[in-house]
N, C-alpha and C positions, 0 to 999 in steps of 0.2 A: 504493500500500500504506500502510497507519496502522498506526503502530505503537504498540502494548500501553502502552509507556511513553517516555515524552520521552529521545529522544538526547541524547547529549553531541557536542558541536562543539568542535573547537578549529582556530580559526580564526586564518591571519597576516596582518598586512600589513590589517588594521582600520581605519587613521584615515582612507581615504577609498576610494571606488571600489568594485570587486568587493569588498573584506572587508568595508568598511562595509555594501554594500546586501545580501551576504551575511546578517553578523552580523543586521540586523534582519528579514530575510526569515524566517531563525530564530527569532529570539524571539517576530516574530508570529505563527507557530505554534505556540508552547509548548513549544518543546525548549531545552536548555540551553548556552551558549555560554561557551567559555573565548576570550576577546577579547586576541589579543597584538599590539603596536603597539612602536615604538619610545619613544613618548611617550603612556602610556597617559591623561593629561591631558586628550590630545584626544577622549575618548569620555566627559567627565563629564554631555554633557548627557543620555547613555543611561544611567548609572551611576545618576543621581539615580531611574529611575523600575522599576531592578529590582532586586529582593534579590540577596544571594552566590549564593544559589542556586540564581537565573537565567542571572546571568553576574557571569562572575570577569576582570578586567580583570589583563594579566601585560604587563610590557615586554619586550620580544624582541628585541635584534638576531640576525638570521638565521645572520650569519656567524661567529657566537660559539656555539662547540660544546657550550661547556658550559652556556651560556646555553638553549640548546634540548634538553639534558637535564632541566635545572632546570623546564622549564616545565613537559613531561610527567610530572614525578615529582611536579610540585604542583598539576595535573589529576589523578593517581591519590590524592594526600589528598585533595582535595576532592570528590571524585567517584566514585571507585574503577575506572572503564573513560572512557576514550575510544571514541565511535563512527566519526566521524565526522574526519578532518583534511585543511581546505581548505586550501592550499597555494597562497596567493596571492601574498605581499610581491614584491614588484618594481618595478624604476626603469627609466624610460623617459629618454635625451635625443634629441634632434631636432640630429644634425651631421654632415657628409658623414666618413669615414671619416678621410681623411686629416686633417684640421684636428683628431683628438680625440687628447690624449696617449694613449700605452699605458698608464699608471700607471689613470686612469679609466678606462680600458675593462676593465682587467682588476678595479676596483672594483665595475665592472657585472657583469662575470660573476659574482664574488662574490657578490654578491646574488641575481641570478638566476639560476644554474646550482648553482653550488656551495650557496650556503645551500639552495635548492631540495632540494637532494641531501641534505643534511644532515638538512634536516625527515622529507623521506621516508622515512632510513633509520631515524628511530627512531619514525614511526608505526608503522613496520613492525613494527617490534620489539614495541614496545609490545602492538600487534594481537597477535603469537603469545605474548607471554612475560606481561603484564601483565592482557589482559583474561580472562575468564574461559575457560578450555579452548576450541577450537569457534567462539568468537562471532566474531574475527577483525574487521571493520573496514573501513569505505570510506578510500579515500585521493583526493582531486580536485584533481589538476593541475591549473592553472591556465596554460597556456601563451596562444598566440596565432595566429588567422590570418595574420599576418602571417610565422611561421617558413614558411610553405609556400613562399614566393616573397621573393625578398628584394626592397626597396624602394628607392632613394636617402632617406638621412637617417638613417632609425632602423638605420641597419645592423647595428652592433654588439647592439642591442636584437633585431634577428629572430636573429643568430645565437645568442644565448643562448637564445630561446625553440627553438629546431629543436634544439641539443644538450638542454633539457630532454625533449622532445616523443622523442627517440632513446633516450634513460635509460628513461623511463618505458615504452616498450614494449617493450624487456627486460626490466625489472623486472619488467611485468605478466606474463610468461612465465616469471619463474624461480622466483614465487611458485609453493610448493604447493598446490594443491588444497586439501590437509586444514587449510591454514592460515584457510582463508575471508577473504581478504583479497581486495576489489576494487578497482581501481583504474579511473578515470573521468579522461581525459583532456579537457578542453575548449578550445576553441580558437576564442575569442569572434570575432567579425566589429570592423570600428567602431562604437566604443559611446562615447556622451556619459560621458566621465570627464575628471580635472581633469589628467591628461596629456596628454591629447589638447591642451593649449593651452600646454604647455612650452614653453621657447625654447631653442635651445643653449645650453650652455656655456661652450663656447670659440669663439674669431672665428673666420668660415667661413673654410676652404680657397681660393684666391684663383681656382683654377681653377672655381670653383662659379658666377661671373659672366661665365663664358666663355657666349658662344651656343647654342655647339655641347654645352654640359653639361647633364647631364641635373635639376643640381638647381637650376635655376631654375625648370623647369616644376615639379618636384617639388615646390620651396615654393610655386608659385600655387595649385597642383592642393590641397596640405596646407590651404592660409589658404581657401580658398574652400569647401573642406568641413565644414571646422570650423566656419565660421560659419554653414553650410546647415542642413539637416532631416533629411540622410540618415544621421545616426549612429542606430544602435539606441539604445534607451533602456535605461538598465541594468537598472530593473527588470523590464523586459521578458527581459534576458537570466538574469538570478537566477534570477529564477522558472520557466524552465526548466530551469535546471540543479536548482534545490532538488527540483522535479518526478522528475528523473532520477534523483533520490538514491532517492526514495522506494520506485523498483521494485524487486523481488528480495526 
């Protein structure tokens, strides 16, 4: 479907990966992107080549509530509706369960579940109360194949994506109808991005060198894939998802 006139995007989690190949997936279609990052810095080499009123570059931390009112109230000055909010920011680390303090792990859900939640609840809003009566709004989680099964290493990481991926299909039911608000869950495969080559954090779990554990295979299995061919290539994954926006 082509639409009449250039969407608005607001997009999180921009300085690299899914928001970055988002964000430009976007622009090289000619719709309009509000770009938030923690360090919007990192996106000046795209800044240099489009007007404000291509794209509006906003710092965001996720887990800062008021921080992510602020940005939707200065996408409605600048713009006056939001279409479109991808729902990307997220941190990955690579460490067996036990060797990771609780204080990080629950920094990761932070980010990934709770801020997630956060974003969503005021696209929401925004969608019924700010844009125009009716027009209502896509929302695109961004979670992960990997919530469907859990792995050794990223543990803490699929379990944030499976509680978001649990949210969002309630959400997507309790929305009303007359709200016109849809929600697009996606749940990428392996894809060449620059987490995919993270190291832990914290020093492995001493049990992780045992034999009989399963995360020594898991790191040869990790190191030997990373360095293969078999990751999707992100553009290749955008571009279906930008695809998907466009139906309805």
């Amino acid at each position: 479907m082509t639409h009449s006139t250039p969407r608005v995007w607001l997009i999180t989690g921009c300085s690299n990966g899914f928001g970055r190949a988002m964000l430009e997936e976007v622009l090289r279609n000619g719709e309009i992107v509000i770009a938030t990052l923690r360090e919007p810095s990192a996106l000046d080499d795209l800044a240099g080549k489009y007007l404000p009123t291509q794209l509006l570059l906003l710092p965001l931390d996720v887990t800062n509530e008021a921080q992510v009112k602020s940005v939707f109230a200065q996408a409605k000055d600048a713009f006056g509706h939001v279409d479109v909010v991808y729902n990307n920011e997220a941190q990955l680390f690579l460490q067996e369960l036990e060797a990771i303090p609780i204080d990080r792990a629950r920094a990761l859900m932070d980010v990934n579940f709770w801020g997630a939640e956060t974003v969503s609840f005021e696209a929401v809003r925004f969608f019924k109360e700010e844009n125009q009566k009716g027009a209502g709004g896509m929302l695109v989680q961004v979670s992960s194949m990997a919530e469907i099964k859990g792995i050794p290493r990223p543990g803490f990481y699929t379990t944030t994506k499976a509680a978001l991926n649990s949210f969002t299909e309630v959400l997507a039911q309790e929305v009303l109808p007359a709200w016109n608000i849809r929600l697009l869950n996606v749940h990428p495969g392996f894809v060449h991005v620059p987490t995919l080559s993270c190291e832990g954090l914290e020093p492995p779990a001493l049990c992780s060198w045992e034999p009989a554990a399963a995360t020594p295979k898991a790191r040869c299995g990790w190191d030997a894939f990373v360095s293969s061919d078999a990751a999707s290539e992100i553009e290749a994954v955008t571009q279906r998802v930008w695809s998907v926006t466009q139906m309805g």
